[in-house]
N, C-alpha and C positions, 0 to 999 in steps of 0.2 A: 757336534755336541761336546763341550768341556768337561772332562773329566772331574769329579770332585776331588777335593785337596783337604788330608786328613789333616784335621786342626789339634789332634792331640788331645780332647774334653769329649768326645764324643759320648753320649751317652747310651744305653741302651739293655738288655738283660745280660750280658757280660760285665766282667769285670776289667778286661782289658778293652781300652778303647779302641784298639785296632780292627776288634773284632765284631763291634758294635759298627764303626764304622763301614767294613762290609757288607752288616747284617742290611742299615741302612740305606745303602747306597749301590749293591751288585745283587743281591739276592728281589726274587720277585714276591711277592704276596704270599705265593703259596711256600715257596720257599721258608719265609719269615715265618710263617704260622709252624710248617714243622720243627724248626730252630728253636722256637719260643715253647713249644710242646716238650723234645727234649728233652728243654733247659730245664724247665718246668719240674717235668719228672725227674729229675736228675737231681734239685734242690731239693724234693718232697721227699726222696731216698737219706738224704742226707741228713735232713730235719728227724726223721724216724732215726736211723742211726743215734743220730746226738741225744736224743731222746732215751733210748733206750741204755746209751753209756751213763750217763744223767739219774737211769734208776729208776724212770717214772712209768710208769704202767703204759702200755702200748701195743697195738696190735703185733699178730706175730708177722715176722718176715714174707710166707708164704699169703700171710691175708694182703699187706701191703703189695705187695708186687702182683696180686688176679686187682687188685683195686686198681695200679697206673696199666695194668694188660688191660683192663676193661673198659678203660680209655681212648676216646679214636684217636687218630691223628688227622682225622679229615676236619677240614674246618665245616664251621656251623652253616645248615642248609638258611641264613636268613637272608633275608630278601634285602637286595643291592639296590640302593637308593639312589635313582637319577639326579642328585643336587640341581643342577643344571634348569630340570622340566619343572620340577620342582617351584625354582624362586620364577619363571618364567611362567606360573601359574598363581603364585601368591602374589605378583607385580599384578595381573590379569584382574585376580580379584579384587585389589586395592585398587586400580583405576574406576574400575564398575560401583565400587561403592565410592569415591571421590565423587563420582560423576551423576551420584544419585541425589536422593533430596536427603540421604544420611547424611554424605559429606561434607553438607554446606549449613 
């Protein structure tokens, strides 16, 4: 397997590309979702912050942080879609109606 080769533009929820590039490219799914949770939480802290130097009315500190604590880190229980069975059924159905008296 070839290694990927950091092209230096990588993009992703960081701001240095090197580390977008890991995110990318060494980290797995589950990995990436708690990176991205985080990060997440960690901008949302920051935006409150800025927010409150700013002067603008804003929840207090203790409400924000039971708000990202009440937060999973697990990803969403949704249901994982076979692509694959999927167009291998949608092909299925378009031949059956090609092959009807729709089709024609």
């Amino acid at each position: 397997m070839n290694d990927p080769e950091f092209q230096g533009n990588e993009t992703g929820p960081y701001e240095d590309p090197r580390d977008n590039f890991h995110y990318h490219n060494y980290l797995n799914p589950a990995q990436q979702h708690i990176s991205w949770m985080h990060q997440w939480k960690k901008q949302h802290w920051d935006i409150h912050q800025a927010c409150k130097e700013l002067g603008q009315a804003t929840h207090t500190d203790d409400y924000v942080k039971g708000f990202m604590d009440g937060i999973s880190m697990d990803a969403s229980n949704s249901i994982t879609l076979n692509i694959n069975r999927m167009e291998d059924e949608v092909d299925k159905d378009v031949r059956e109606i090609m092959s009807s008296v729709q089709g024609m």
